[in-house]
N, C-alpha and C positions, 0 to 999 in steps of 0.2 A: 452512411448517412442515417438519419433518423429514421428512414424508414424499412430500418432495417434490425431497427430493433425494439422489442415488444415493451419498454419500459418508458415510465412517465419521468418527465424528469423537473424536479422542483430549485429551483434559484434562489437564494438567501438575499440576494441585495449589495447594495457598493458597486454597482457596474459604474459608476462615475468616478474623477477623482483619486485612478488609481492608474496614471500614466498618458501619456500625449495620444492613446486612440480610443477613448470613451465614448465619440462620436460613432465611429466605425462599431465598438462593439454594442452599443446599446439597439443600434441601426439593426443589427443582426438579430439579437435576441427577441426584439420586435417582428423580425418575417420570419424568426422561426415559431414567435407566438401565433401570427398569423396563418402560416402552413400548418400547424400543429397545434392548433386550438385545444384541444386535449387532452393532448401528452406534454406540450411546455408550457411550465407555471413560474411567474416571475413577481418575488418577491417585493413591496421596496424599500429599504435600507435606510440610513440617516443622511446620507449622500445623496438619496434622491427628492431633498428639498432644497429651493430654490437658496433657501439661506445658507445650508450649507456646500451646495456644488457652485455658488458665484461666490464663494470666500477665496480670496485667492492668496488666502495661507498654504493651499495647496497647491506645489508646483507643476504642473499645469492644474488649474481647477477647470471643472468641464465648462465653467464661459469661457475659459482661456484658450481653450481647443474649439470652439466654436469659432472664435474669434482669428484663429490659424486657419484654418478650415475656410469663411468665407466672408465677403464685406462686414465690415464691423455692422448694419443695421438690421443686415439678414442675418449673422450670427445672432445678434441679442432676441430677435422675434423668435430664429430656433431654440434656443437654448431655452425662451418661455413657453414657446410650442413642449418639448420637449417636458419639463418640467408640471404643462397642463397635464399630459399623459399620466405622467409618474401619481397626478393626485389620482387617479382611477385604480393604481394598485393596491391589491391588498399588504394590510401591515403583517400578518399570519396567515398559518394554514396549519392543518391537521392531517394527518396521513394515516389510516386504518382509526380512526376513531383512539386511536391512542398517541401517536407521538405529536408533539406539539412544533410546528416550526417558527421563528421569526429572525429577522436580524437583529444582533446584540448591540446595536448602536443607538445613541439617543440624539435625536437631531435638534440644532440651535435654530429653537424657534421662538 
């Protein structure tokens, strides 16, 4: 597990939108931010705006797994829950004062 090894580790983004368990894995990556305040850093992507993870040009978009997942009015509350969260991420990050990080996606906003 994570605490078993000495490195930090950085996330680029798109956790949504990229298959039927974007619920389960965003769920994750969030307690492991939580246990590992830290060491896990999590990006967020163009996927992690509301316009584009309710587009449901993407077969499941992550409303559309909410909406698998649980009553249609608790799924939509989550999916804005969810979506509140995502505005608290950062767009980049820097690692040694040298390499630059972000996700290369441009979101429809």
């Amino acid at each position: 597990g994570m605490d078993m090894s000495p490195a930090r580790f950085l996330f680029l983004g798109d956790y949504v939108d990229r298959g039927p368990h974007s619920v389960e894995l965003v769920a994750y990556l969030f307690c492991l931010k939580i246990l590992h305040p830290d060491r896990v850093f999590l990006l967020r992507g163009n996927h992690e705006f509301p316009a584009q993870n309710g587009e449901r040009d993407y077969d499941p978009c992550f409303l559309q797994n909410c909406e698998e997942l649980f009553p249609k009015k608790s799924a939509f509350t989550l999916w804005n829950q969810f979506n509140e969260a995502f505005d608290w991420m950062p767009l980049a990050a820097k690692i040694d004062d040298k390499i630059f990080c972000c996700h290369g996606g441009i979101p429809r906003i």
